[in-house]
Backbone bond lengths (Angstrom), bond angles and torsions (degrees), N, CA, C in turn:
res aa  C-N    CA-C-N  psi(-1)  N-CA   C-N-CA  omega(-1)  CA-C   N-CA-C  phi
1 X - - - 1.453 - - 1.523 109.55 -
2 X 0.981 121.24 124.13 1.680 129.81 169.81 1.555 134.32 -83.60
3 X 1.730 99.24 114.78 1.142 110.68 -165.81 1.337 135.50 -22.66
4 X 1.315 134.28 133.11 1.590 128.49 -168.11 2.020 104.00 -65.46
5 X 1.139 111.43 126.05 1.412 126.42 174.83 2.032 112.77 -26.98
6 X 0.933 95.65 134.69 1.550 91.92 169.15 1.470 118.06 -82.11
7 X 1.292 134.35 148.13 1.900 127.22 -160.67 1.799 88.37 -116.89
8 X 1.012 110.36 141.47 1.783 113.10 -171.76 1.397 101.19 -129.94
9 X 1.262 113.50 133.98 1.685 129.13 -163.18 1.547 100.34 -81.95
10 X 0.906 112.35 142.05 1.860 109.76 150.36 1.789 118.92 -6.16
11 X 1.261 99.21 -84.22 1.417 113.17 167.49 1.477 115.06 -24.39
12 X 1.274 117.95 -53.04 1.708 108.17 -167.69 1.435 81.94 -66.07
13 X 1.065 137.12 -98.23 1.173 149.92 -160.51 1.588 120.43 -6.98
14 X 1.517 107.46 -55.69 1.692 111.47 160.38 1.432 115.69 -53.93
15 X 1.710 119.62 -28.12 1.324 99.09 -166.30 1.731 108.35 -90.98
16 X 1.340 122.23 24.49 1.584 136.91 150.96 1.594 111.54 -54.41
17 X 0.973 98.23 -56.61 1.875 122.68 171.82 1.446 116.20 -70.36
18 X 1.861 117.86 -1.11 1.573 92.81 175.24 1.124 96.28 -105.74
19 X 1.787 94.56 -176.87 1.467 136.79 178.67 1.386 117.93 -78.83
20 X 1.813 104.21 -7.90 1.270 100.87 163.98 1.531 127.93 -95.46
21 X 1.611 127.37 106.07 1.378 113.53 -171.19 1.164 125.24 -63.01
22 X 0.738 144.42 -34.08 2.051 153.99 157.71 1.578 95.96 -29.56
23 X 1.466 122.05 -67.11 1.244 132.90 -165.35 1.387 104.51 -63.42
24 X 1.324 139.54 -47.13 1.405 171.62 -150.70 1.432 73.54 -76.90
25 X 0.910 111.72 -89.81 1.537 132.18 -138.12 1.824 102.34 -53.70
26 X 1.763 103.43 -52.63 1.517 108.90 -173.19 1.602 96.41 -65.13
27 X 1.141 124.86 -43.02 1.855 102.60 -176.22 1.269 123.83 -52.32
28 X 1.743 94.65 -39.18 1.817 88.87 -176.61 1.168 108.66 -85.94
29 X 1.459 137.97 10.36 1.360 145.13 170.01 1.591 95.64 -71.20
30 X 1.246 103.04 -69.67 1.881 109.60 176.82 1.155 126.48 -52.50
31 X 1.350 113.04 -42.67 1.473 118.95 -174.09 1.683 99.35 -75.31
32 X 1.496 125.50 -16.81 1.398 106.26 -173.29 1.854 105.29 -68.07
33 X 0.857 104.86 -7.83 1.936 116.88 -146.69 1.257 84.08 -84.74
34 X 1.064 146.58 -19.10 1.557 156.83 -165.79 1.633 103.74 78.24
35 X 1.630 105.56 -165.03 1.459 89.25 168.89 1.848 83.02 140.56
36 X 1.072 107.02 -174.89 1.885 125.39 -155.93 1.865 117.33 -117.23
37 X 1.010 102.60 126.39 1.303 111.76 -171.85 1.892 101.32 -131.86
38 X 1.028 102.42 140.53 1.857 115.62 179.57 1.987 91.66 -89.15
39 X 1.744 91.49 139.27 1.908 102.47 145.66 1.918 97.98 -32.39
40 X 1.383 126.41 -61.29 1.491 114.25 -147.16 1.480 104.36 -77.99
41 X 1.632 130.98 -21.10 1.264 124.59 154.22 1.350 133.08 -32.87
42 X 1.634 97.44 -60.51 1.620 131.88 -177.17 1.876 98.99 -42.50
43 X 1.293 95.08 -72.43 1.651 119.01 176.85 1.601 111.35 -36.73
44 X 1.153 135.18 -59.89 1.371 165.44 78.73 1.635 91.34 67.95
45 X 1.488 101.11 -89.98 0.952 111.56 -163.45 1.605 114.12 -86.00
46 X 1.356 117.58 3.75 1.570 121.10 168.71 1.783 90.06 -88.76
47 X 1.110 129.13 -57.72 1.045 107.04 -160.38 1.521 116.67 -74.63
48 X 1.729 126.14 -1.53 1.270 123.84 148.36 1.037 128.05 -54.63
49 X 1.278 122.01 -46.56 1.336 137.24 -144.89 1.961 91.88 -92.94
50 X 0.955 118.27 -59.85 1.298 108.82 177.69 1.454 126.12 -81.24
51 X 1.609 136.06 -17.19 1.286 121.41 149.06 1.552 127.00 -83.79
52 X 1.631 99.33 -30.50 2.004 79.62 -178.46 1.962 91.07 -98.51
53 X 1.218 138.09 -1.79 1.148 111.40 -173.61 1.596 113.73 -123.05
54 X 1.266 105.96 27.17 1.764 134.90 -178.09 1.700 107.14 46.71
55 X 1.448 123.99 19.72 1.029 101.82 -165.70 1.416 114.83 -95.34
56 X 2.006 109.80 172.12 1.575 96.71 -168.32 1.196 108.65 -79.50
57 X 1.261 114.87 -177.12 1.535 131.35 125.38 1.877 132.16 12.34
58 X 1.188 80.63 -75.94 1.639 103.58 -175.14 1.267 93.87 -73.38
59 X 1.472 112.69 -50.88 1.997 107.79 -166.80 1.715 110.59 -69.18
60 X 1.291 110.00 -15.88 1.351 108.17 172.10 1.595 118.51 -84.48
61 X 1.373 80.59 -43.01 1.844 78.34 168.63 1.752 128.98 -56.16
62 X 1.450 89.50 -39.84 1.565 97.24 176.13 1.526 127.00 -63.56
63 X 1.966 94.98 -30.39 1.695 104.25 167.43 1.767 104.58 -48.39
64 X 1.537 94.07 -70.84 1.555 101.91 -149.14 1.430 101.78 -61.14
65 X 1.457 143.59 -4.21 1.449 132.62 -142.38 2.028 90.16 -90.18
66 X 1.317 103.02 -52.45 1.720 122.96 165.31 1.826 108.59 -37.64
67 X 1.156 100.57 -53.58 1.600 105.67 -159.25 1.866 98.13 -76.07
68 X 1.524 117.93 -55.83 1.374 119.63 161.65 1.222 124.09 -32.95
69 X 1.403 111.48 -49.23 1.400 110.56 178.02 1.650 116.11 -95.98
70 X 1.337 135.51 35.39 1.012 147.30 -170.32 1.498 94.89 -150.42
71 X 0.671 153.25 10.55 1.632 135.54 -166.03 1.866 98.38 -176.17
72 X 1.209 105.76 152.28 1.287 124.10 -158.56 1.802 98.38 -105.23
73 X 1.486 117.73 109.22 1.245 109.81 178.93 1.746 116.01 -103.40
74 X 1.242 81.75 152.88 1.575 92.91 -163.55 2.188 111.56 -108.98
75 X 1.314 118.16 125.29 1.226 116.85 -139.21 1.976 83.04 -82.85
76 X 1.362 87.55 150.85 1.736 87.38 143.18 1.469 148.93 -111.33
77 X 1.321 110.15 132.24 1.558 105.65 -153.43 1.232 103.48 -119.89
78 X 1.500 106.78 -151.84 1.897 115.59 168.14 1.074 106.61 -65.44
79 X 1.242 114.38 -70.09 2.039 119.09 171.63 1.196 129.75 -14.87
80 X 1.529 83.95 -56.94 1.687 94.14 178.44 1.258 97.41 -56.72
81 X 1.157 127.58 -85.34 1.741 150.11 -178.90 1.717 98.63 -10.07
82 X 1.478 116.55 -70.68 1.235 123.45 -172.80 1.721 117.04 -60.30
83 X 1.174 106.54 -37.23 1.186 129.86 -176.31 1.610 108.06 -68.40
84 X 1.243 117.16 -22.25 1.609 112.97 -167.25 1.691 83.49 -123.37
85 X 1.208 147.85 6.56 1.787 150.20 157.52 1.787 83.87 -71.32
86 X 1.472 128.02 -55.86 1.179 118.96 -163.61 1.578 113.47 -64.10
87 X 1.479 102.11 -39.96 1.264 114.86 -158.79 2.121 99.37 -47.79
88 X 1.526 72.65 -60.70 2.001 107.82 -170.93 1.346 89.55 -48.49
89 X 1.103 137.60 -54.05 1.563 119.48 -163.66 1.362 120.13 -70.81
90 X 1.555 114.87 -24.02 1.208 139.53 -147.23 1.493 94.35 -108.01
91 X 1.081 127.72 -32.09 1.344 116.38 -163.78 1.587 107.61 -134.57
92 X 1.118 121.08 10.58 1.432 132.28 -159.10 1.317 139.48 26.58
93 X 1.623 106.52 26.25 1.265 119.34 166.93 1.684 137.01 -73.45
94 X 1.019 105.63 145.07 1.754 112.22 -169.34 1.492 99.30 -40.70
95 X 1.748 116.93 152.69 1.801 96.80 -174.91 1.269 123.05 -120.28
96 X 1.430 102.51 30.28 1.193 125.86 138.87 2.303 144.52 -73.27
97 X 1.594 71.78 -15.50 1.579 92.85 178.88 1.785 99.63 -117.66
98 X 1.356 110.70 13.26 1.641 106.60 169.65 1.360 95.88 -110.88
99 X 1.403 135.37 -18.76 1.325 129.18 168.53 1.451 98.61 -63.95
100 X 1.450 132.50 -59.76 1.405 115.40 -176.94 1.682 120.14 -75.75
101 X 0.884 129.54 -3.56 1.259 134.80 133.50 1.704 136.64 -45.72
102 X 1.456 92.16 -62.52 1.790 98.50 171.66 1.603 114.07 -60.81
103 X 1.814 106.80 -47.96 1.013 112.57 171.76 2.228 126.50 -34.00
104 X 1.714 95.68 -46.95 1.494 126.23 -163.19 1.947 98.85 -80.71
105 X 1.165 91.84 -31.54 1.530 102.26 166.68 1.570 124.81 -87.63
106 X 1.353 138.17 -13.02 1.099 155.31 -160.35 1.654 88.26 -105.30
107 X 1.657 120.73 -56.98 1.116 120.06 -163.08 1.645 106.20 -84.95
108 X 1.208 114.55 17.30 1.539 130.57 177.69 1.651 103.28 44.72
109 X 1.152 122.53 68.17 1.231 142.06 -172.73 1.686 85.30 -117.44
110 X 1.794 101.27 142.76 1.654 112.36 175.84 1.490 100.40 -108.60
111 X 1.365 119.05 -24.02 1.182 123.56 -158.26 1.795 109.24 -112.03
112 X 1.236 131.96 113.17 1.713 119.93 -178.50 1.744 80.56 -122.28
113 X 1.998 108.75 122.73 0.824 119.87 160.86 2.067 117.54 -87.83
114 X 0.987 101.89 115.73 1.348 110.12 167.85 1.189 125.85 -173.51
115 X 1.811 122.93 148.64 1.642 126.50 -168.08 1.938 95.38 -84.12
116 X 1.018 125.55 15.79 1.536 101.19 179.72 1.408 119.39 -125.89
117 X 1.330 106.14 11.03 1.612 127.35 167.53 1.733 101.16 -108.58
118 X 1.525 111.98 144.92 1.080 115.71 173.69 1.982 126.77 -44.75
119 X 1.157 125.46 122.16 1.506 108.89 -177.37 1.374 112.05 -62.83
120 X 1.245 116.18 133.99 1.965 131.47 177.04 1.502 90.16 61.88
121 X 1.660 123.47 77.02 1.215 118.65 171.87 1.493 82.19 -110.51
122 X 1.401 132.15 164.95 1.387 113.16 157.12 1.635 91.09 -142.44
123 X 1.660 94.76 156.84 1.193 124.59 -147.49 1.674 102.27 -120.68
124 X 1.163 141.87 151.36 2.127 136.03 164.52 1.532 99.25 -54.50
125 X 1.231 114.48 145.34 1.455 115.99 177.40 1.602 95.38 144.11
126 X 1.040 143.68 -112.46 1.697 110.84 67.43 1.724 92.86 -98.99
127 X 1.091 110.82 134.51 1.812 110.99 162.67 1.732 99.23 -140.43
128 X 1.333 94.88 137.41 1.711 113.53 162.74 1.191 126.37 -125.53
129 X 1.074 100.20 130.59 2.011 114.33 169.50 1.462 110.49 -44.68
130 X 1.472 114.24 143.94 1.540 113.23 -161.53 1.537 87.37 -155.07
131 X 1.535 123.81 101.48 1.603 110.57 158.75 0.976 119.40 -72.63
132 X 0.984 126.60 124.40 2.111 116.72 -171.85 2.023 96.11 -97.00
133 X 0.797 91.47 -15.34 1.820 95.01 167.38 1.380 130.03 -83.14
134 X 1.432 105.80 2.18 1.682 121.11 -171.25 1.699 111.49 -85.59
């Protein structure tokens, strides 16, 4: 049976686009492996990419066209929605990071890589926090 997909935060995803090569380098190491991204990632990362990193249109499109078609996106719904009200109450996380959570749990992902959740926090699902930058 083949391992459940890893779910990748916003964050990994911008750090394709930095100036840091180490950082650069480990996302697209991860992100080659395939793995799960939410609609609110996607979103996420358009609105990074074009207010703090000035870029256009076209250059955003060209990011996400690779990452869409490499990675398995996961929609947002009621579930999600309801599912991350539980999360947030339950775990006292911001509830914006229980949408990518509920989301990472919905898509039966064990693993949610990202630096803005505690590292080896673990979450019902089973899903755990994983800094891949640590």
């Amino acid at each position: 049976m083949a391992e459940p997909a890893a779910f990748f935060d916003t964050n990994v995803l911008l750090y394709l686009l930095s100036a840091d090569a180490a950082k650069a380098d480990r996302a697209e190491e991860l992100l080659a492996a395939g793995g799960v991204v939410s609609v609110q990632v996607l979103n996420e990362f358009v609105s990074v990419a074009g207010r703090k990193l000035a870029m256009t249109w076209p250059e955003i499109r060209d990011c996400l066209g690779p990452l869409r078609a490499s990675l398995r996106v996961e929609p947002l719904t009621v579930e999600t929605h309801d599912g991350a009200l539980a999360l947030a109450e339950r775990y006292g996380v911001a509830f914006y990071d229980a949408l990518i959570l509920s989301a990472a749990r919905l898509a039966g992902c064990r693993t949610l890589y990202s630096e803005d959740l505690q590292d080896g926090q673990a979450f019902e699902g089973p899903l755990t926090v994983r800094n891949p930058f640590r």
